[in-house]
C-alpha positions as CSV (number, residue, x, y, z in Angstrom):
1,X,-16.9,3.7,15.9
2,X,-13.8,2.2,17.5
3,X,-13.1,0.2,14.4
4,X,-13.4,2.8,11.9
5,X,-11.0,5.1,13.5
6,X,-8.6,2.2,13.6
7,X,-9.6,1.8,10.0
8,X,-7.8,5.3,9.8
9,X,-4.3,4.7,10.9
10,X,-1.6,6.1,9.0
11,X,-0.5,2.7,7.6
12,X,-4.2,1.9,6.4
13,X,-4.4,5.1,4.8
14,X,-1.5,4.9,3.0
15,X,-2.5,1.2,2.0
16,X,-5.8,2.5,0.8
17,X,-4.3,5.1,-1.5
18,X,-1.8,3.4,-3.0
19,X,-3.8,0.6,-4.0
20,X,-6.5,3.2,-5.2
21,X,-3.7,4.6,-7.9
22,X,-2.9,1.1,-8.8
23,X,-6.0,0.6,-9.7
24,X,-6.4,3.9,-11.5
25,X,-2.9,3.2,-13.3
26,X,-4.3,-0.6,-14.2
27,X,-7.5,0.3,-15.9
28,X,-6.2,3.2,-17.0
29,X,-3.8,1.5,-19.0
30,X,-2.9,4.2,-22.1
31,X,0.0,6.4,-22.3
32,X,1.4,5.4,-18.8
33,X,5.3,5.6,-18.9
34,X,6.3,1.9,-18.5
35,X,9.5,2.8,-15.9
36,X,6.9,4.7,-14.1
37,X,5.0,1.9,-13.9
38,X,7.8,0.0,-13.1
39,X,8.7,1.9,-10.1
40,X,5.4,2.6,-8.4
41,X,4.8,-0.8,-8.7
42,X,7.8,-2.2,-7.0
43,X,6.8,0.8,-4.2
44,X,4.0,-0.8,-4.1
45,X,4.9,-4.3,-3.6
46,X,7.7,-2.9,-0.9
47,X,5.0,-0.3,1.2
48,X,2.8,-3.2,1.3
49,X,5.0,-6.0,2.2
50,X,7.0,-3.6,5.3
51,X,3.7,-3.3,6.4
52,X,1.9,-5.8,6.2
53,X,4.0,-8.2,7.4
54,X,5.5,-6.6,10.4
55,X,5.9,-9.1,12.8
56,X,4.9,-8.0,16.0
57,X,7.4,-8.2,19.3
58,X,7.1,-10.2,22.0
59,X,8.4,-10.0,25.3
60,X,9.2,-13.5,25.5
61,X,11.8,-13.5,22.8
C-alpha cells in the first residue's frame, strides 16, 4: 500500500499523464498541428527532465 500511494505523488502523476497524451498524440498521428506537436513535446522533454533528474541535497555539501 505504501508504495502505491508514493506511486501517486504529484510529480508521478503528472509524469503519467503526460506521457499518456504523448502516446495518444504519437499513434494518433493525423491532423495533429505540427507547432503543437512541437511545443508539447519540448514540454515534455523539459517536465520530465526538471523532474527526473533533480538532484537531491545533501547536508554535507
Amino acid at each position: 500500500m505504501k508504495t502505491f500511494l508514493k506511486i501517486l505523488s504529484v510529480k508521478n502523476i503528472i509524469a503519467i499523464l503526460l506521457t499518456i497524451i504523448m502516446g495518444i498524440l504519437i499513434i494518433k498521428g493525423s491532423a495533429i498541428n505540427d507547432s503543437l506537436l512541437a511545443i508539447f513535446s519540448a514540454s515534455y522533454g523539459s517536465v520530465m527532465t526538471y523532474f527526473f533528474s533533480k538532484r537531491k541535497d545533501n547536508d554535507n555539501e
